[in-house]
C-alpha positions, 0 to 999 in steps of 0.5 A, spaced: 781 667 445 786 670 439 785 677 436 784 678 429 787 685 430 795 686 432 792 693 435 790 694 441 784 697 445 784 701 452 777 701 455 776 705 461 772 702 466 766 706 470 759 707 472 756 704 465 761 698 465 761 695 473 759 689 473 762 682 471 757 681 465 759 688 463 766 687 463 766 681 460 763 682 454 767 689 453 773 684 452 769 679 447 768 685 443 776 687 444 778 691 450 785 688 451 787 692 457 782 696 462 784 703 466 782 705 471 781 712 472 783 714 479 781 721 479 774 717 479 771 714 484 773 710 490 778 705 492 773 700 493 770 702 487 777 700 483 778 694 488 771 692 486 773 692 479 779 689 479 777 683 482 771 683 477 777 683 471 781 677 475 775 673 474 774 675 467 782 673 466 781 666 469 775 665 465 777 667 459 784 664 460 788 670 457 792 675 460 788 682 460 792 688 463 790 693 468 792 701 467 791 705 474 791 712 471 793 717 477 789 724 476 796 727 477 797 736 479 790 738 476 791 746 477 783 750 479 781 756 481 777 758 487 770 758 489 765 764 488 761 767 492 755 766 487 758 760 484 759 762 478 761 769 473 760 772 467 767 775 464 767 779 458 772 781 453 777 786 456 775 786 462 781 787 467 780 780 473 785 778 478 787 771 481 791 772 488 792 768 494 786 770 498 782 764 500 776 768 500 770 767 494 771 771 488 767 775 484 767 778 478 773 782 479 777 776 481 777 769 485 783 765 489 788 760 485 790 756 491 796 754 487 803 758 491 808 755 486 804 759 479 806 765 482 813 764 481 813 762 474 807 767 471 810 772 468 806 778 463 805 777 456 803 768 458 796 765 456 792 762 462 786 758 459 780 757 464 775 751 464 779 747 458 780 753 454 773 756 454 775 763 457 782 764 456 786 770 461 793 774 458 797 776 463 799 783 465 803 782 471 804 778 478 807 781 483 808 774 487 800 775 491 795 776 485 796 775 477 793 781 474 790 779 467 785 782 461 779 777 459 781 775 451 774 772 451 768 773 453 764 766 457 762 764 464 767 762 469 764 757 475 767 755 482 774 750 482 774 750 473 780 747 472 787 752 470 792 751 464 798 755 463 801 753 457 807 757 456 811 755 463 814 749 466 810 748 472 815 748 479 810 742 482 811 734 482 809 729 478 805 726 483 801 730 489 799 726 496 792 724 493 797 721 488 802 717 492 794 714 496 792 712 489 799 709 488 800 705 494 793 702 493 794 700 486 800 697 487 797 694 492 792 691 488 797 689 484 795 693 477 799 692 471 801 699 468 801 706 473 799 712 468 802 718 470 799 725 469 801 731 466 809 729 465 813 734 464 821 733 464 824 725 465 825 727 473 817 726 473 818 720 471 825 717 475 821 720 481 815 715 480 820 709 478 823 710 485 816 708 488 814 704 483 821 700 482 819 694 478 812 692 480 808 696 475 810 699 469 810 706 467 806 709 461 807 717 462 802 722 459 804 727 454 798 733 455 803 739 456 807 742 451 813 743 456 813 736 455 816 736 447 822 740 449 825 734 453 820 728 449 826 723 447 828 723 454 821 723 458 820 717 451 827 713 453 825 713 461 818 712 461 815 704 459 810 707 454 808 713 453 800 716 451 798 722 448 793 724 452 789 730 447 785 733 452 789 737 455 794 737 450 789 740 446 787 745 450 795 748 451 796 747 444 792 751 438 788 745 435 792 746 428 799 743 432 796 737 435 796 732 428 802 733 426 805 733 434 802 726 435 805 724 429 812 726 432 810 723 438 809 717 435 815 717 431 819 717 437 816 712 441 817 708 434 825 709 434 826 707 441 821 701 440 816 704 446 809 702 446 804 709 444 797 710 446 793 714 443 787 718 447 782 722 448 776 723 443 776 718 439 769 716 438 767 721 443 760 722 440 759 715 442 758 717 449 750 718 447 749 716 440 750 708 437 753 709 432 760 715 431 762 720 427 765 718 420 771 723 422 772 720 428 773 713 425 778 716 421 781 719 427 782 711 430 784 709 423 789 715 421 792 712 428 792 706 426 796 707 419 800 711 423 803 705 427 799 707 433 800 700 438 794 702 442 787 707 441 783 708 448 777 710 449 774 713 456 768 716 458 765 712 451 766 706 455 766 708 463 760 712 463 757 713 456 750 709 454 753 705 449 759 701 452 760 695 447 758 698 442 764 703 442 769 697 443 766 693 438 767 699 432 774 700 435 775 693 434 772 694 427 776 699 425 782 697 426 781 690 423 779 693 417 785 697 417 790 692 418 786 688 412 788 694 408 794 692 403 796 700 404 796 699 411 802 693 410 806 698 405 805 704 410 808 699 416 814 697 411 815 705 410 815 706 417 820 701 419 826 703 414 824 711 413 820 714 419 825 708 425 831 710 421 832 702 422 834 697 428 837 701 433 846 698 433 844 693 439 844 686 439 836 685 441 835 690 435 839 685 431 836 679 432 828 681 432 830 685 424 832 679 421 826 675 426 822 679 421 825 679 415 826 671 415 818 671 417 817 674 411 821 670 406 820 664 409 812 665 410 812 664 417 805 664 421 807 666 426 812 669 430 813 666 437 819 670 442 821 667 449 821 673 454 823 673 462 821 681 462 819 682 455 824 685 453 825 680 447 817 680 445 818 689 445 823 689 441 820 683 436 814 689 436 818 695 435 820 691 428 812 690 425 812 683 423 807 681 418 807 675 422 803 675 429 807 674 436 806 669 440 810 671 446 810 665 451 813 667 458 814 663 465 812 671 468 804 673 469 806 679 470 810 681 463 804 676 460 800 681 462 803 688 461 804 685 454 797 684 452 798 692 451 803 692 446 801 691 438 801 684 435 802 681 442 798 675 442 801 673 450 801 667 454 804 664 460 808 657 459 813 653 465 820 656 466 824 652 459 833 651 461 835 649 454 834 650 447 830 644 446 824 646 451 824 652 448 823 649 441 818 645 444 814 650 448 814 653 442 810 649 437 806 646 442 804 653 444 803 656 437 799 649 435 794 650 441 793 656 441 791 657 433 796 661 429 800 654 426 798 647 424 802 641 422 807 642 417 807 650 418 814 654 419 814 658 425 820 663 427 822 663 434 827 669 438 829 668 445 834 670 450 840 665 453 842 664 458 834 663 458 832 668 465 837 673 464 832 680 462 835 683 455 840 677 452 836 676 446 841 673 442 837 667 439 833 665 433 831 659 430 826 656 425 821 650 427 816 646 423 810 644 427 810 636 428 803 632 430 801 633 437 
């Protein structure tokens, strides 16, 4: 099955979309990768889910990449004895140490390590921003703070502390759990939550090695200062809005996810965008029209993949959220606009290909494309690393990758223009060539007589040696 799009669709599976017919159409509607939510549901809910994916993939006959989303350090409050308070504008409330229920004149913060680093004149946003704490002072036992507005507070609502990075890991013991089982599983992508400093993402690598790839989320400002660095260790990176929108004033959030994709472009990194994005769809069948300009704009602005979460994991119209998506992204790739902005991206915006090898055969790779008028654009890759760099250059043509690797077919399938495929190990340059054609024919992007450019890397196997590219015209087969 072919898209018709080079975008791709992040669908989180959930309540509403368990079972296999479920799945199965969310990925005829579009859906190319499927992430499973860890700080949700069971072990067995997700093992359940992934064998019902595997089916899908054998019977679709394309590979379909897995995201294992770990919940990371979420940081809450303590319970109350009445379950819930009422705060109200310049009232003095305490968060301590003491486990005992709070009321309306404090409550515990079971997290040691924020004492260390609160200090007077910082922000603490409680329950995603709704009521908002500024720091008087911290003594290392209790954070005394004055109520800047008025909301109630109930048991264990979540804590953001936007002003300070967080002495805490990357990945709390629930996490490492979820991430032995996921590898286990055999998933594709590992997400993980709240990155801050690129150490987070080297401590993660060090379990993860090269089982799974790694996207980290950006949803802490504490994040951008160190961005290029956390973007060149990471494997994809997502903005993840909702918590970033809650540390940061609303205002900032476009122009900082348009940074973040700036950069991600420049290091040839795949970027997803997330959180909200047709979030009205979760009752209603139809979204809003803001929201389809927020997955359009994201789109122009070069986005490799739009995600959408509880639309599609607990929402009452699943399929249709996919298929909206689906429609929008086509209708925007078919926007000459679109094709101009992808050329101003590529020369401006990327500053060019990057002084290596790879970049330099993939540049030419999409300049003979399109004065050739190639159909497609096929790379020969053992790690994928020729199809990323091939993706990083926005071809007009479609990329066919064809690997001998299931596992880089599938992590793939996450990247824009990616059409992935797997085909037997070739040892020269002329199964290449015939791999090649043979592929792009069968799966519909060439016919007889048509021009296809292919990249690979020789000595064929070797990960990152993209060094060939040769033009072939499809024969009879």
């Amino acid at each position: 099955m072919r898209r018709q799009r080079k975008a791709k669709i992040v669908a989180t599976l959930g309540p509403a979309s368990a079972d296999q017919s479920t799945i199965q159409a969310l990925f005829e509607a579009g859906a190319d990768v499927f992430r499973f939510n860890f700080s949700h549901g069971s072990h067995a809910d997700h093992q359940q889910r992934y064998d019902i994916v595997r089916a899908v993939e054998k019977a679709v006959g394309r590979p379909i990449a897995i995201l294992a989303d770990l919940q990371g350090p979420k940081l809450r409050i303590g319970q109350f004895a009445d379950g819930k308070i009422e705060l109200h504008a310049g009232q003095e409330f305490t968060l301590d140490r003491d486990p005992t229920p709070g009321n309306s004149q404090r409550v515990c913060l079971p997290h040691a390590e924020l004492f260390e680093v609160i200090a007077g004149g910082q922000a603490l946003l409680l329950d995603d921003g709704k009521v908002r704490l500024e720091v008087q002072s911290c003594d290392g036992q209790s954070i005394r703070t004055r109520v800047v507005n008025s909301g109630t507070l109930s048991d264990r609502k979540g804590v953001n502390v936007p002003d300070a990075v967080l002495p805490i890991p990357a990945l709390t013991e629930k996490d490492k759990r979820d991430l032995k089982f996921a590898l286990e599983l055999g998933v594709d992508w590992i997400a993980l939550s709240f990155v801050q400093r690129p150490e987070d993402v080297l401590e993660a690598r060090a379990l993860i090695g090269d089982r799974a790839s790694i996207l980290s989320k950006l949803e802490k400002p504490a994040a951008l200062e160190q961005l290029d660095a956390i973007v060149q260790v990471s494997d994809a990176i997502m903005v993840a809005r909702g918590d970033l929108g809650v540390e940061l004033p609303p205002e900032r959030v476009p122009g900082v996810q348009k940074r973040i994709l700036r950069v991600c472009r420049q290091h040839g990194k795949p970027i997803v965008i997330a959180t909200q994005m047709l979030e009205s769809m979760i009752t209603s069948p139809v979204p809003t029209r803001a929201e389809a300009s927020d997955v359009a704009s994201a789109i122009y602005d070069g986005a490799d993949a739009v995600m959408l979460s509880a639309e599609s994991a607990s929402g009452a119209y699943p399929l249709p959220a996919v298929s909206i998506m689906d429609r929008i992204i086509t209708e925007v790739e078919r926007d000459p606009l679109y094709l101009n902005m992808l050329d101003a991206q590529h020369y401006e915006r990327n500053g060019g290909p990057l002084p290596n090898r790879g970049d330099a055969i993939c540049s030419a790779l999409r300049d003979v494309t399109r004065i050739i008028g190639a159909k497609v654009t096929v790379t020969y890759t053992s790690s994928g690393h020729t199809s990323l760099r091939a993706a990083r250059e926005r071809p007009m043509a479609p990329i066919l990758s064809i690997t001998p690797k299931l596992a880089t077919a599938r992590r793939l399938a996450l990247v824009w223009g990616v059409h992935s495929t797997i085909s037997e190990q070739v040892h020269n340059e002329s199964e290449m060539v015939t791999a090649a054609c043979q592929t792009a024919f069968k799966e519909g992007f060439a016919k007889v007589g048509d021009q296809i450019a292919i990249t690979a890397g020789m000595p064929f196997g070797q990960p990152g040696s993209t060094n060939l590219l040769r033009l072939a015209e499809i024969w009879a087969q």
